[in-house]
C-alpha positions in Angstrom: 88.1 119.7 100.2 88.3 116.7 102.8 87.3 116.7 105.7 90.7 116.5 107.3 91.5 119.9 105.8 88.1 121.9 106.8 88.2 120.8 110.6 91.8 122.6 111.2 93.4 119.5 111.7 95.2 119.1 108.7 96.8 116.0 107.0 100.3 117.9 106.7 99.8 118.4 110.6 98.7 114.9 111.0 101.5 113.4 109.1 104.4 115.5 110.4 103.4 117.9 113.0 105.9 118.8 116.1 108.2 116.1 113.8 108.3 118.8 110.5 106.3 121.9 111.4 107.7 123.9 108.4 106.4 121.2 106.2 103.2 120.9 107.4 102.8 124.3 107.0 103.8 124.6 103.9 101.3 121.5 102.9 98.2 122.8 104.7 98.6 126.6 104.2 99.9 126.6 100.6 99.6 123.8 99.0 96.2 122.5 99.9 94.9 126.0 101.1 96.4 128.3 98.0 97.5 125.8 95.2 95.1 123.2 94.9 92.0 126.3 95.6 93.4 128.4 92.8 91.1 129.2 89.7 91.6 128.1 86.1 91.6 124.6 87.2 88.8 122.0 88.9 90.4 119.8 92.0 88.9 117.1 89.4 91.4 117.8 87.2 94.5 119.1 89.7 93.9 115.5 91.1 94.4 113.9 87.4 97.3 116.1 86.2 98.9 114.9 89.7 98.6 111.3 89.5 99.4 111.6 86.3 103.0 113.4 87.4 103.3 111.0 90.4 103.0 107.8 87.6 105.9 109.5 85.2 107.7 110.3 88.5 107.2 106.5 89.7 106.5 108.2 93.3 104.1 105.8 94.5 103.8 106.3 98.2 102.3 109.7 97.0 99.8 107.7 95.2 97.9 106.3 97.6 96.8 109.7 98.8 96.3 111.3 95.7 94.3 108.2 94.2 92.2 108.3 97.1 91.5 111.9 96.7 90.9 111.8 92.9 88.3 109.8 93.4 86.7 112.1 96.2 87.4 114.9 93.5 85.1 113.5 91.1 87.8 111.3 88.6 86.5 107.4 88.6 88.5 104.9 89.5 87.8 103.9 84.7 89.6 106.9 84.2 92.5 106.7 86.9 92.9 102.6 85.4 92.5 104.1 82.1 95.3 107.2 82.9 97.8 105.1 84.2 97.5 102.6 81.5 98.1 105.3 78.8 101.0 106.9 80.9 102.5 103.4 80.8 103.9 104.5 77.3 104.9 107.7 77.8 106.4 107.4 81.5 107.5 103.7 81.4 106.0 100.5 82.0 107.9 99.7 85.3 105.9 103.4 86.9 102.6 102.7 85.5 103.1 98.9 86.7 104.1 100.9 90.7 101.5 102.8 89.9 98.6 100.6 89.0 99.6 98.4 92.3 98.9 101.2 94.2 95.6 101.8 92.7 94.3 98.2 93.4 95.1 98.6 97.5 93.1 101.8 96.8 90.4 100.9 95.4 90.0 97.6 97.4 89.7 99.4 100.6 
């Protein structure tokens, strides 16, 4: 998990805080804390199934987090290039275009 998330100051606390406590919460606590933890699944591949739903849902602003932290969970930044290029046909060329944007910021940084 990152580091954000083991310290107690959490990135749903970071982002929204005093602004959206109920969402923060509900980010740190369950999402991060209970979903992302559960067995029957690796963060490795939580991290591809959810880029791969952020592509189809052409929500890049999530991206850029979840690209980021794919990486950290073990996916390689082949395999992300290579994901979103498949997902092109199946999701539509204008979210896997979005999406592939966002993964060249990423991994310039």
């Amino acid at each position: 998990m990152p580091e954000e998330y083991s310290t107690g100051w959490t990135g749903g606390q970071r982002a929204f805080g005093d602004f959206a406590p109920g969402l923060a919460h509900y980010t740190d606590k369950v999402l991060f804390d209970e979903v992302w933890e559960r067995e029957g699944l690796s963060t490795r591949d939580r991290s591809l199934i959810t880029v791969a739903a952020l592509t189809a849902m052409g929500k890049s602003e999530q991206l850029t987090f979840h690209l980021d932290y794919a990486r950290r969970n073990g996916v390689t930044e082949a395999e992300l290039k290579e994901a979103i290029t498949h997902l092109a046909f199946y999701t539509g060329w204008p979210n896997a275009m979005s999406a592939m944007t966002v993964a060249k910021k990423v991994f310039e940084e």
